[in-house]
DRENDO-1510 file (C-alpha; in Angstrom, 1 decimal, always signed):
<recs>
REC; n; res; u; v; w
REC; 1; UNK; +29.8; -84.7; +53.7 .
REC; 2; UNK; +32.4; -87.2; +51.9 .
REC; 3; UNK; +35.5; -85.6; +53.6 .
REC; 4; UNK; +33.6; -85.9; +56.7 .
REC; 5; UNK; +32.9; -89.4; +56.5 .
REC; 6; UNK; +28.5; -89.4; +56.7 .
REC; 7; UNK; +27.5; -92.6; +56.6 .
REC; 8; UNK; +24.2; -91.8; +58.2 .
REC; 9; UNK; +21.2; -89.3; +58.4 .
REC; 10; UNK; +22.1; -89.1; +62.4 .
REC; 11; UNK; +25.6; -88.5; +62.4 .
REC; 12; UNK; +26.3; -84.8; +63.7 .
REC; 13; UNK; +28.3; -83.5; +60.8 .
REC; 14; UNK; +24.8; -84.2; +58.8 .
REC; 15; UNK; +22.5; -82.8; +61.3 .
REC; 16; UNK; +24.5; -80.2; +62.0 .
REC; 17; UNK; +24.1; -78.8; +58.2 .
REC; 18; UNK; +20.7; -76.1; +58.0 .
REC; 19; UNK; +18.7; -78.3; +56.0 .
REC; 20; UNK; +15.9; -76.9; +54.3 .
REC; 21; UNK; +12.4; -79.7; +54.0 .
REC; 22; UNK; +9.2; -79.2; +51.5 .
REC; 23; UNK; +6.3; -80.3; +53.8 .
REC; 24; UNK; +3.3; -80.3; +51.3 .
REC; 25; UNK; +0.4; -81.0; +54.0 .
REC; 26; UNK; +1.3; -77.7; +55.6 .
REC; 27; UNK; -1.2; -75.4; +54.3 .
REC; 28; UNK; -2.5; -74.6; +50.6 .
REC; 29; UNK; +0.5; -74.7; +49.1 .
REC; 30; UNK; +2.6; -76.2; +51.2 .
REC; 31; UNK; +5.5; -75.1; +53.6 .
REC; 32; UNK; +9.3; -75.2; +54.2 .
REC; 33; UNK; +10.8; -76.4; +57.2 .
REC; 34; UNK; +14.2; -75.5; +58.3 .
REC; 35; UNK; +16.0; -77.9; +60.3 .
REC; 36; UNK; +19.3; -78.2; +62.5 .
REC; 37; UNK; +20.3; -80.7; +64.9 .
REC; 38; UNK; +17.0; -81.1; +66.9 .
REC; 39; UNK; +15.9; -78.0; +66.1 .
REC; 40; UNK; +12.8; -77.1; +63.5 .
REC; 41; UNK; +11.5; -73.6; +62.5 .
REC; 42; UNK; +9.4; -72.4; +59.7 .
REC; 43; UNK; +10.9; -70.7; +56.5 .
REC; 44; UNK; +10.0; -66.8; +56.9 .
REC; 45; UNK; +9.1; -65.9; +53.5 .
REC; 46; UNK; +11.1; -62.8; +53.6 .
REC; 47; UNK; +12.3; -61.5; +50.1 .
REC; 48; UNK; +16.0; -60.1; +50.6 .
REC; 49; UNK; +17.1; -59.7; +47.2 .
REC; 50; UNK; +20.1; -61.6; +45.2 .
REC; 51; UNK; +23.2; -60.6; +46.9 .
REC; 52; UNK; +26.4; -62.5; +48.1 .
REC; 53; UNK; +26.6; -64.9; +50.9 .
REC; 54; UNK; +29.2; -65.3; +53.3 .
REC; 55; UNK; +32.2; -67.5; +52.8 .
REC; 56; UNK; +31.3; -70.9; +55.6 .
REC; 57; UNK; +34.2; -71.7; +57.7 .
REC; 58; UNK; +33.8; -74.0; +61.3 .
REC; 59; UNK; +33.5; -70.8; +63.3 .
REC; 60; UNK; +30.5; -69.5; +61.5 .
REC; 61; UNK; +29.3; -73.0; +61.5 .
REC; 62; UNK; +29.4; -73.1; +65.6 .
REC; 63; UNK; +28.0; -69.5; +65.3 .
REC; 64; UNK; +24.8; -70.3; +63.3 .
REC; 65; UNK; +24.5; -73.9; +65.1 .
REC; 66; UNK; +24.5; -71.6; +68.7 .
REC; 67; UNK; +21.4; -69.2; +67.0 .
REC; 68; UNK; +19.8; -71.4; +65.5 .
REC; 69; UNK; +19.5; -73.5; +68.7 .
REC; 70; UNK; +18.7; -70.0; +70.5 .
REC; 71; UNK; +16.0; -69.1; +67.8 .
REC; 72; UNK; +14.2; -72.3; +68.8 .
REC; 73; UNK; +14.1; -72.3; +72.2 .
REC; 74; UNK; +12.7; -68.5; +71.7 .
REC; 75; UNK; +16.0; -66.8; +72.7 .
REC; 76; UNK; +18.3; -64.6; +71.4 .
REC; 77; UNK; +21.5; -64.4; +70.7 .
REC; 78; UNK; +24.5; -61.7; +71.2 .
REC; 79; UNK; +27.7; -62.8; +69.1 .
REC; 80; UNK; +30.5; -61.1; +70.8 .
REC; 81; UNK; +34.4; -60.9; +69.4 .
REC; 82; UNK; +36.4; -58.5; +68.1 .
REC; 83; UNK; +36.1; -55.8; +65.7 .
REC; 84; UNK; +35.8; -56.8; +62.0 .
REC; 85; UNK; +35.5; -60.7; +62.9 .
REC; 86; UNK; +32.3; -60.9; +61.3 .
REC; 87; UNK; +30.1; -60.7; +63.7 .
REC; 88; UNK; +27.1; -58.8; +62.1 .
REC; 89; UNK; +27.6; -60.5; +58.7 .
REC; 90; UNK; +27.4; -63.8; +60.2 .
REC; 91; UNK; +23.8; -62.7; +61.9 .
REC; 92; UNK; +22.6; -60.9; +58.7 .
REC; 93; UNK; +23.8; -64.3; +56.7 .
REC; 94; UNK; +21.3; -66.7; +59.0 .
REC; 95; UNK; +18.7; -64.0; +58.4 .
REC; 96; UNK; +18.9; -64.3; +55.2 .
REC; 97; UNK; +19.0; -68.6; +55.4 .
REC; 98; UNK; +15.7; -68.4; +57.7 .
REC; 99; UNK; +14.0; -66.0; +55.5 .
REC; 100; UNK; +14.0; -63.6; +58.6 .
REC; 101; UNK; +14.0; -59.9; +58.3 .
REC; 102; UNK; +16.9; -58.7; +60.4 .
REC; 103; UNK; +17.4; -55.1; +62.2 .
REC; 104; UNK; +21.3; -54.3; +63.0 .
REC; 105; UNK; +21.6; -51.9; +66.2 .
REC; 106; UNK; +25.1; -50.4; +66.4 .
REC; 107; UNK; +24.8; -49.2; +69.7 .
REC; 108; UNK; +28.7; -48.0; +69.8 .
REC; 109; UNK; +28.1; -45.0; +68.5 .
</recs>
């Protein structure tokens, strides 16, 4: 956020991040809210084990940004590129950053 020159909680290169909020009202225990741009969705809960995560560059960061703002507005989304871009592993990533159980359908075969 220093290399990009955030000065405030409202500039884009903030809001743009997937931020991740403790709201301690919601519920017994509380609740975590995930949040990007103007978006807001509940954390799913969904244990997916301790494995790797995906290296960030700006196209994955347009890619997630895209979902995520699909996601809320109760769409889907369809990433579509070339083979081995990093397509799938980009979905499965969010998945796991949303707490979300993910189903891949490889329906080249």
């Amino acid at each position: 956020m220093i290399k990009a020159n955030c000065q405030s909680v409202f500039d884009f290169d903030w809001l743009s991040q997937l931020r991740f909020y403790w709201n301690k009202d919601d519920g017994e225990f509380g609740g975590i809210i995930v949040r990007q741009t103007n978006q807001q969705m509940e954390f799913g809960y969904e244990y997916q084990g301790n494995n790797g995560r995906l290296v960030v560059t700006p196209l994955t960061d347009r890619c997630v940004l895209t979902l995520v703002t699909a996601l809320a507005l109760n769409r889907g989304g369809a990433p579509a590129g070339p083979a081995g871009t990093g397509k799938t592993e980009t979905v499965k990533d969010l998945g796991k950053n949303l707490a979300k159980y993910v189903v891949v359908f490889n329906c080249s075969d």
